[in-house]
N, C-alpha and C positions, 0 to 999 in steps of 0.2 A: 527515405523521406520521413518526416516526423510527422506526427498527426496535425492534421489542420480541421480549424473550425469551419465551417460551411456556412454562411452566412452570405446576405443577401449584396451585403458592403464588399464582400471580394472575391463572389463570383463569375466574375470575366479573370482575374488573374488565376483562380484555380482552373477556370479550363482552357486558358493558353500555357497554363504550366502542364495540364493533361498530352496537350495537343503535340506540346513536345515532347514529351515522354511517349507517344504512341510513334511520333517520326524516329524514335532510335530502334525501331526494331524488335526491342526486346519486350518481351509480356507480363505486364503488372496485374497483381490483386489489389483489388479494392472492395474495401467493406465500410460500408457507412450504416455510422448507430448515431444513435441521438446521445451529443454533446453534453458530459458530465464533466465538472472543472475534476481537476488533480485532489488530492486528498490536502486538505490547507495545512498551515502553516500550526493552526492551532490544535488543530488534532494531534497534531504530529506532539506538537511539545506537550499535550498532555499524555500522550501515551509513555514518554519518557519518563515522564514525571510517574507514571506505574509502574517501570519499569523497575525505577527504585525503590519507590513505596513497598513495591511486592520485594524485590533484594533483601533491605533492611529489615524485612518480617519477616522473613524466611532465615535468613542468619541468628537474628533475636530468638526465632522459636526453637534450631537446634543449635545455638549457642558456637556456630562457625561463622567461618567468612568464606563458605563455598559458593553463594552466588555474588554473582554480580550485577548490575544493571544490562550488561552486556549480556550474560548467559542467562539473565531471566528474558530479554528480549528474543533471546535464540528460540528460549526453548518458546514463548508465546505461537512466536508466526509459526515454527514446525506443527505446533499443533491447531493450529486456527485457521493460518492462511496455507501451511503447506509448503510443497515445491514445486516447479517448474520446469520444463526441458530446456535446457540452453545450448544451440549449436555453436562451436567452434573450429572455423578452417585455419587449420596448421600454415603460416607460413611457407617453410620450411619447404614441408609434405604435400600440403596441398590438400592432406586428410581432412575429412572432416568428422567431430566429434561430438557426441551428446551426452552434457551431464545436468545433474540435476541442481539444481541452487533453489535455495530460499525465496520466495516471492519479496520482495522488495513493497513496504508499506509507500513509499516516492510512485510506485506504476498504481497504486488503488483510489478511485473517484471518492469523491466526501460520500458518497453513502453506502460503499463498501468497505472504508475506514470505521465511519459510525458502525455498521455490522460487528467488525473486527472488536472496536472499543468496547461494545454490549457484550461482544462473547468473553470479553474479559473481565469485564463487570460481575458478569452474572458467575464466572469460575471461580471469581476471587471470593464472592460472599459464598458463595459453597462451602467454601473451602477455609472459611474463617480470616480474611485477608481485608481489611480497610484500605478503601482508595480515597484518594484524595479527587472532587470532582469541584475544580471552581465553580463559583455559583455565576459567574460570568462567563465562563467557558461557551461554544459554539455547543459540544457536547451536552451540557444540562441547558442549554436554549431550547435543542432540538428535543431534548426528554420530556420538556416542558410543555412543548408545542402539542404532542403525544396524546400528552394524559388532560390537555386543553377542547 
């Protein structure tokens, strides 16, 4: 089941969909946390837009083409956001397996994306790295709102 909002508007359908789920037998967890939207649309394409920003200044400064947009992305979330246990039932076997993956910047709410973009923010001017931050962006809305 995918997550559902809980709201006032479709609370008789979430608990006749409960009520069936308790008649098949089988035992569900449920955790309910207060409603944060997905990470938008726009975060997302500015963090890309770093991702190159940071590529291009990182080849410029040691005069290669060893990163890429992609392997500066890699390496961001390894370090920022981490990894997560991912189980996998075999087919097959029936086994089941656990490995690790990359957190997915798609599963983080807009203000654990915002976290994520600040700690890149703040790495990059450490580090002597210019980003690019629209002045229209959601991101320098919310930085605004801040220091407001």
């Amino acid at each position: 089941m995918d997550d559902l909002c809980l709201h006032e508007s479709n609370i008789k359908s979430i608990v006749n969909t409960l009520l069936e789920l308790a008649k098949s037998g089988k035992r569900y967890r449920l955790i309910i946390k207060i409603w944060k939207d997905k990470r938008s649309i726009d975060q997302n394409s500015l963090s890309h837009m770093w991702y190159d920003d940071l590529a291009k200044q990182a080849n410029a400064r040691t005069k290669t083409n060893n990163y890429t947009t992609k392997s500066v992305k890699r390496d961001l979330k390894e370090t920022f956001l981490g990894y997560e246990n991912v189980e996998h039932k075999n087919l097959l076997t029936g086994e089941t397996t656990v490995t690790q993956q990359l957190r997915k910047t798609s599963e983080l709410d807009t203000g654990e994306m915002h976290f994520y973009l600040q700690q890149i923010e703040v790495w990059a001017s450490q580090n002597g790295f210019r980003l690019r931050i629209p002045s229209d962006s959601e991101y320098q809305k919310l930085k605004m709102q801040q220091v407001a």
